[in-house]
C-alpha positions as CSV (number, residue, x, y, z in Angstrom):
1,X,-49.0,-107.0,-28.5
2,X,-48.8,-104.1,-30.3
3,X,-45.2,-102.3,-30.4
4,X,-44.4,-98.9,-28.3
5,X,-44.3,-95.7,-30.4
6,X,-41.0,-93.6,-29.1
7,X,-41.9,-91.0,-27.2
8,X,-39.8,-88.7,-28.9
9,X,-41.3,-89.7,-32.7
10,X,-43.9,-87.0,-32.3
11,X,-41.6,-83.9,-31.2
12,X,-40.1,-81.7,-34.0
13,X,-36.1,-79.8,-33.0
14,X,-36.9,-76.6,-32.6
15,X,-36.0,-74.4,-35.3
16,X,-31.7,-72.8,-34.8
17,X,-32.4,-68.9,-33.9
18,X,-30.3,-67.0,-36.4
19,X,-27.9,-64.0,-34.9
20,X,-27.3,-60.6,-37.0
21,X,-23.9,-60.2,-34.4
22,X,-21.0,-60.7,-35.5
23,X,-17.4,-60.0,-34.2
24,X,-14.7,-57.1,-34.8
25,X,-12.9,-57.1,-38.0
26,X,-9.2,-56.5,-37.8
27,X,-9.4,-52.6,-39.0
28,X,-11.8,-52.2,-36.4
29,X,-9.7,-53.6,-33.5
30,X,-6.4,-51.3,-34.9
31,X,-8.8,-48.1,-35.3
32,X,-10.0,-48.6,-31.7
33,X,-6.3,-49.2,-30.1
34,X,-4.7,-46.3,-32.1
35,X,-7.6,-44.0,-30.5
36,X,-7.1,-45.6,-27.3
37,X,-3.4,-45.0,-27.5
38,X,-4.3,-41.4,-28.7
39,X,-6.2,-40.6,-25.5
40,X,-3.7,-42.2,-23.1
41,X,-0.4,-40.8,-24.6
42,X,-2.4,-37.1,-24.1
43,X,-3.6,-38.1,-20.6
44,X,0.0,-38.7,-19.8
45,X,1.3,-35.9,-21.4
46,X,-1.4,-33.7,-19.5
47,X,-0.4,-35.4,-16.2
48,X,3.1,-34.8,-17.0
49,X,3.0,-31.2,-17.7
50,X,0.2,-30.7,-14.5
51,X,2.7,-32.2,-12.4
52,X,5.8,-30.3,-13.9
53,X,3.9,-26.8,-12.8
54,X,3.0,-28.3,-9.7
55,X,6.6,-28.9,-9.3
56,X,8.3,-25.5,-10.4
57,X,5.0,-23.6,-8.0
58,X,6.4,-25.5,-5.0
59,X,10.3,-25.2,-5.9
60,X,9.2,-21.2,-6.1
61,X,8.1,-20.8,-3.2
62,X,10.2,-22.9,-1.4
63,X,13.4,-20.8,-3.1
64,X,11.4,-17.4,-1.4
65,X,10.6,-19.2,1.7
66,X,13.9,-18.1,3.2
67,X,13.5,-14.3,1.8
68,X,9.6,-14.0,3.4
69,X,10.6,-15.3,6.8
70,X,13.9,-12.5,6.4
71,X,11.3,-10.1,5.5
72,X,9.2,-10.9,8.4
73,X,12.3,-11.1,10.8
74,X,12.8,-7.1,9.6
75,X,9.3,-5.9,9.8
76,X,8.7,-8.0,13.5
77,X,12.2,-6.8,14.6
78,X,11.8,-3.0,13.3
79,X,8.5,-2.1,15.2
80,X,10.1,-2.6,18.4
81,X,12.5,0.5,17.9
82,X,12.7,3.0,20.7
83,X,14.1,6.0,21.9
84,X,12.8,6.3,24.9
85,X,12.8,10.2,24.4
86,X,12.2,12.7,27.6
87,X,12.1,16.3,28.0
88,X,14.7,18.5,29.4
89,X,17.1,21.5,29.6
90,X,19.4,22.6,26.9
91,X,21.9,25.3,27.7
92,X,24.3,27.7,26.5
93,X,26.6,25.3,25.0
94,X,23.4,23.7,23.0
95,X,24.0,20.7,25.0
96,X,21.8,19.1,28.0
97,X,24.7,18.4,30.0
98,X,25.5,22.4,32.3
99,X,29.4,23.6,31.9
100,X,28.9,24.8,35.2
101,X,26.4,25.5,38.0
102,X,26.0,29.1,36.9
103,X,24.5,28.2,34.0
104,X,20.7,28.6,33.1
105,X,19.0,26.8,30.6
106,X,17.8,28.1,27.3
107,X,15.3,26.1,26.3
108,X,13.3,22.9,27.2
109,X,14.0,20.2,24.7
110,X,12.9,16.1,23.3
111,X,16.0,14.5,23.7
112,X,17.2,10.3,23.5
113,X,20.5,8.6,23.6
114,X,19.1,6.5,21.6
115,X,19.2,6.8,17.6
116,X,17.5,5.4,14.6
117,X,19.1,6.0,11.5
118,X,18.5,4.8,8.0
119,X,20.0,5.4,4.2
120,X,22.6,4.2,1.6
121,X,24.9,1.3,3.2
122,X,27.6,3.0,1.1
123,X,27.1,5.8,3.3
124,X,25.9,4.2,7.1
125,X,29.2,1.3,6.7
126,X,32.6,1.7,7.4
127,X,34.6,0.9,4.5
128,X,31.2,-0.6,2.2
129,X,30.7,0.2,-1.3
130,X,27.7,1.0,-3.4
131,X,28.6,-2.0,-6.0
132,X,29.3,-4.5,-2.9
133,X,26.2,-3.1,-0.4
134,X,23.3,-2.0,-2.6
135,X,20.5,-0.3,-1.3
136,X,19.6,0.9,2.4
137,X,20.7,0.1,5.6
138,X,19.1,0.6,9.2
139,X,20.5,0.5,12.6
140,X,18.3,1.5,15.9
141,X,17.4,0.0,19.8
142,X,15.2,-1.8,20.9
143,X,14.1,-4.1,23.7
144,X,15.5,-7.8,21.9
145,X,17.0,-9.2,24.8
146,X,19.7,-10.7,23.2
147,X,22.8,-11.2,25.8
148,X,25.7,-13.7,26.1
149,X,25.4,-13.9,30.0
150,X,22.9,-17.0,30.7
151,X,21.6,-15.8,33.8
152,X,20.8,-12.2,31.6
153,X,18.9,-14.4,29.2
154,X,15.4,-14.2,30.8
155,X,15.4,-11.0,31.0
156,X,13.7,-10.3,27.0
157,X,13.2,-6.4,28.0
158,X,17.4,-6.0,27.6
159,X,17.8,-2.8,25.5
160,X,20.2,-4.1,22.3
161,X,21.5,-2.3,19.1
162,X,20.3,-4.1,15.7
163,X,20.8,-3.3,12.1
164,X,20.2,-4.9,8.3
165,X,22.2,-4.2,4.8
166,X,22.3,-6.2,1.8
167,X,26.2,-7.0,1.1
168,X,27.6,-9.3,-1.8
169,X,30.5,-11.6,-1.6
170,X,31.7,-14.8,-0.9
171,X,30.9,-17.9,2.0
172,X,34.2,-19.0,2.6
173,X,34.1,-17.2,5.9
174,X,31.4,-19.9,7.0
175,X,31.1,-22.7,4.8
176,X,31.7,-26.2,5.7
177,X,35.1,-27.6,5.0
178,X,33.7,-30.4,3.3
179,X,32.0,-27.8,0.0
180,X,34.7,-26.5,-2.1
181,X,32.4,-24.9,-4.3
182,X,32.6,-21.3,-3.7
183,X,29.3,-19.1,-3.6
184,X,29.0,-15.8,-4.0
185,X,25.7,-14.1,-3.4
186,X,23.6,-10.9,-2.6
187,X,22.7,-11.7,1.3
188,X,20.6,-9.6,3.6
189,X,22.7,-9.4,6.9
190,X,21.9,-8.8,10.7
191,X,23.8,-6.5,13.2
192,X,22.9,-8.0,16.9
193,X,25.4,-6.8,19.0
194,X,24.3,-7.9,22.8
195,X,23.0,-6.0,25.3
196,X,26.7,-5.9,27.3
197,X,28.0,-4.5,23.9
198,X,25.6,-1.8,23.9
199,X,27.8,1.5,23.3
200,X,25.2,3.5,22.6
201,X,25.3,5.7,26.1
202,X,28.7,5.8,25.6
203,X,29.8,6.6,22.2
204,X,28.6,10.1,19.6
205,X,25.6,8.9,17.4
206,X,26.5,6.5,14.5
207,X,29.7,5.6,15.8
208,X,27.9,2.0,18.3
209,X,27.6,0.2,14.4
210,X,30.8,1.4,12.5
211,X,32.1,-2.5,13.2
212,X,28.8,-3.5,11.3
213,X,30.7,-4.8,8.7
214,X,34.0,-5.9,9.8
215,X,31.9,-7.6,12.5
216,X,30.6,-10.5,9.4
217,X,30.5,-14.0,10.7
218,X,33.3,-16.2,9.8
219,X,35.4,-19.5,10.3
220,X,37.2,-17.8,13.8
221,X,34.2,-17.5,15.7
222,X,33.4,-19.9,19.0
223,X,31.1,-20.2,21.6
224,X,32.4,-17.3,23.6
225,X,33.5,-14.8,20.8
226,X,31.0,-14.3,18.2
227,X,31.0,-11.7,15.8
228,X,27.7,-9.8,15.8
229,X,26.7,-9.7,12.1
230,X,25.3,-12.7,10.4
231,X,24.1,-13.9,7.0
232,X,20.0,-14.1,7.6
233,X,18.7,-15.1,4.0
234,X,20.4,-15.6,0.9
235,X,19.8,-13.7,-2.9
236,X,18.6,-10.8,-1.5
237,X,19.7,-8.2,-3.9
238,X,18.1,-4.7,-2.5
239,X,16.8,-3.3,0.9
240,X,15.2,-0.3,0.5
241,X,13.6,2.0,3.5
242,X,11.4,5.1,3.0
243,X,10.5,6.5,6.4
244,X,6.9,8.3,5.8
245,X,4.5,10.2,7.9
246,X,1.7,8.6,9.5
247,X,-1.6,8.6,7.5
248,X,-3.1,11.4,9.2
249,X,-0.8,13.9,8.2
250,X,-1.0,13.1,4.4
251,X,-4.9,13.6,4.8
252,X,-3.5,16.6,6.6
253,X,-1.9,17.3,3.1
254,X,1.8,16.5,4.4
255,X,3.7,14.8,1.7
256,X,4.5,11.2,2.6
257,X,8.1,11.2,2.2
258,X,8.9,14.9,3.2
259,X,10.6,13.5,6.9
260,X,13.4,11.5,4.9
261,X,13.1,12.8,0.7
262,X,16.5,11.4,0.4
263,X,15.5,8.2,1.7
264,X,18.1,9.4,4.6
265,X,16.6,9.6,8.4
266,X,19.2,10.2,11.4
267,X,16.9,10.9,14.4
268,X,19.9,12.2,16.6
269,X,20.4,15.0,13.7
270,X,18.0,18.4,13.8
271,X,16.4,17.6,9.9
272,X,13.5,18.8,8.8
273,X,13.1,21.8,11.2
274,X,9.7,24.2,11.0
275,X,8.9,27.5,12.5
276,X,6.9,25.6,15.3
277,X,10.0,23.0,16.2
278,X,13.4,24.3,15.4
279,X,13.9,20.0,16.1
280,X,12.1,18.9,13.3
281,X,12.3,14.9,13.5
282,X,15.0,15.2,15.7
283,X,15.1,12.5,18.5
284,X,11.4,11.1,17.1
285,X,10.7,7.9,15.7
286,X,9.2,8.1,12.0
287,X,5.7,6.9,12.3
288,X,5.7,4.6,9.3
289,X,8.6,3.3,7.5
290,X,7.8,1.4,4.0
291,X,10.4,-1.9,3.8
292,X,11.0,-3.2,0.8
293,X,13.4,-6.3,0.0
294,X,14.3,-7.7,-3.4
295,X,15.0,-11.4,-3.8
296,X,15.9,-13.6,-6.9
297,X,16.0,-17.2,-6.6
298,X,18.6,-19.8,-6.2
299,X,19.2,-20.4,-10.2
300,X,19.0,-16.8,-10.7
301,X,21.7,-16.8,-8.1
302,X,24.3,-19.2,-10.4
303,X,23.5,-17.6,-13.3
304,X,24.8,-14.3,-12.2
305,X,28.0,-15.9,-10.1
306,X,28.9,-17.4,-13.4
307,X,28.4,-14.3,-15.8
308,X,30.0,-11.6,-13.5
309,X,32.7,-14.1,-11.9
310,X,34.3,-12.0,-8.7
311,X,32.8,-8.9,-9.4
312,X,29.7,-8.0,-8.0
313,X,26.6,-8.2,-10.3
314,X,25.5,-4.2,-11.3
315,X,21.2,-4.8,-11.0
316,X,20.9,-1.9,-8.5
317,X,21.9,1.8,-10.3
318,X,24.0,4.0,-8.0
319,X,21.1,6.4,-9.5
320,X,18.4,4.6,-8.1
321,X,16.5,4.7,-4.7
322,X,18.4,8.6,-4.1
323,X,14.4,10.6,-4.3
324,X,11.7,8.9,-2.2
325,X,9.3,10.4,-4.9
326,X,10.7,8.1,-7.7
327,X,10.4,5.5,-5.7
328,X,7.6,3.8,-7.9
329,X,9.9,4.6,-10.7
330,X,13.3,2.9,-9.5
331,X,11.0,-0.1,-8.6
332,X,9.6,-0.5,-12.0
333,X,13.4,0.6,-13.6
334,X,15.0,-2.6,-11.0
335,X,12.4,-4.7,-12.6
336,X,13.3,-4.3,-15.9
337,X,17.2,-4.9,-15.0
338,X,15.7,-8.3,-13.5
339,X,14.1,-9.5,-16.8
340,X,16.2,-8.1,-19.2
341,X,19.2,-10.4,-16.8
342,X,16.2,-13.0,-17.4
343,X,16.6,-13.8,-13.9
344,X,13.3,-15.2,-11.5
345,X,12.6,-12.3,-8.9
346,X,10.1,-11.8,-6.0
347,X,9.5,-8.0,-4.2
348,X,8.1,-8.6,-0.8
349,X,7.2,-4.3,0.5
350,X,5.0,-3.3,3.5
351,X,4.5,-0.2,4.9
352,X,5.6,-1.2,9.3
353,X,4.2,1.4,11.7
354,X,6.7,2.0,14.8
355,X,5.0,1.2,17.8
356,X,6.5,3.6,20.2
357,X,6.8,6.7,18.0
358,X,5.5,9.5,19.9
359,X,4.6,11.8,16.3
360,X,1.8,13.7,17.7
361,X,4.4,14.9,20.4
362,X,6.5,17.0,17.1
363,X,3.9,20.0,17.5
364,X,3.8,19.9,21.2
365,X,6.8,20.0,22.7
């Protein structure tokens, strides 16, 4: 018998396939972690500073959240103003009211026992000060329905008295007993006297707000007996108020500001009279009035309370806001007082048109 041949005897290995790849070298693993390292550290650092923005955008407008909704408290609140002006006699003693039966009337005349009055707080508050109330102030009527009877409260068409000035001082009158720090601000404030407290009919123009200010929230008040004027919004430094003419009468060729140039508009007070209405504006609404309010934020607020201590921080000029026609100019001249401070400041400004003033009635009656 002849012997078995393997069966692998006639197969050849195949030959071992050579490969040109090789691995990474040392330098080449560092190179490629410091660039890695590179591109994260500026990811982060772009993340970082994306987020800080974000950040500072949203603590911005949350510090001016309070200041737009007092803004739109003013504007909502101020187009509701009346006077619910009439016609009728006057007589020989220039009033409406006869002295007696004999008398006859002399002339047929608008007339309200209402008022809307607006100017320097120095000026409108009893016992304010231009360093301590800067800017404007503005009182009128108007259908608020705001009593302290419960079963009056339904009843939202009660006439009331209202008001808003910028005053600067301190919160102890409010605070909680628990804060010690004391904080002194610029805060916009709210006359709202209730409907009961209405004097209005009873008292000579100007005279229902003279407790505007002595009327200031405080530690005393309860349920029952609550003083009419609260803090609304915080770091408001300057209310300004330019009653204007409607827009028809400036493409008449009126001047916009020639019913109040002053920035001062008493509508119980003959100002303004022509040849055709020996009234002028009196007992009229003005047709537009352009609100302006000034607000810095919170850090802004610190900053001053610590550099000026007790006394009231001088941003508005006793010169300022005195001619409606520099109006753009005291705006611009604030502005600068606000950055050279270095202080964070927003201007909120719309021109409100009075729903219930009767202007095309000036020529007429």
């Amino acid at each position: 018998m002849m012997p078995t041949a393997s069966i692998t005897s006639g197969i050849r290995p195949l030959p071992r396939k050579t490969s040109d790849h090789r691995g990474f070298t040392l330098v080449e693993l560092l190179v490629s972690m410091t660039v890695l390292s590179i591109i994260m550290l500026v990811s982060v650092s772009v993340i970082s500073q994306t987020q800080k923005t974000w950040m500072r955008g949203s603590a911005r407008i949350e510090q001016f959240r309070e200041a737009r909704v007092a803004f739109e408290s003013i504007t909502q609140t101020l187009r509701q103003a009346t006077l619910n002006t009439y016609t009728t006699y006057k007589y020989p003693n220039e009033t409406t009211i006869p002295q007696t039966a004999l008398d006859a009337p002399t002339a047929y005349v608008r007339h309200s026992e209402l008022q809307f009055v607006t100017g320097p707080a120095a000026s409108l508050l009893t016992g304010a000060s231009a360093e301590d109330n800067p800017g404007h102030a503005v009182f009128f009527q108007a259908t608020l329905g705001v009593s302290n009877r419960a079963e009056y409260r339904s009843l939202r068409d009660l006439l009331c008295g209202r008001g808003y000035f910028v005053t600067y001082g301190t919160d102890l009158g409010w605070r909680p007993p628990h804060v010690v720090e004391e904080r002194r601000r610029f805060r916009l404030m709210e006359y709202r006297p209730t409907a009961e407290t209405n004097d209005i009919y009873s008292v000579n123009p100007g005279e229902w707000f003279t407790d505007a200010l002595s009327q200031i929230t405080g530690a005393t008040d309860t349920q029952n007996d609550r003083a009419y004027t609260r803090p609304v919004a915080e770091n408001i430094i300057a209310l300004i108020l330019s009653p204007r003419v409607a827009p028809a009468d400036v493409e008449a060729g009126q001047e916009p500001t020639w019913i109040a140039p002053g920035y001062q508009y008493d509508s119980s007070q003959v100002q303004q009279a022509t040849a055709y209405d020996l009234q002028g504006t009196q007992h009229l609404l003005p047709p537009i009035v352009v609100v302006t309010l000034v607000a810095i934020d919170e850090a802004s607020a610190r900053k001053l309370q610590a550099k000026y201590n007790t006394s009231s921080p001088p941003l508005l000029q006793p010169t300022q806001f005195i001619n409606a026609e520099d109006y753009n100019a005291d705006l611009r001249s604030l502005e600068e007082t606000l950055i050279n401070e270095k202080l964070t400041y927003r201007i909120f400004s719309n021109a409100i048109a009075l729903r219930n003033a009767k202007w095309a009635n000036q020529n007429s009656l």
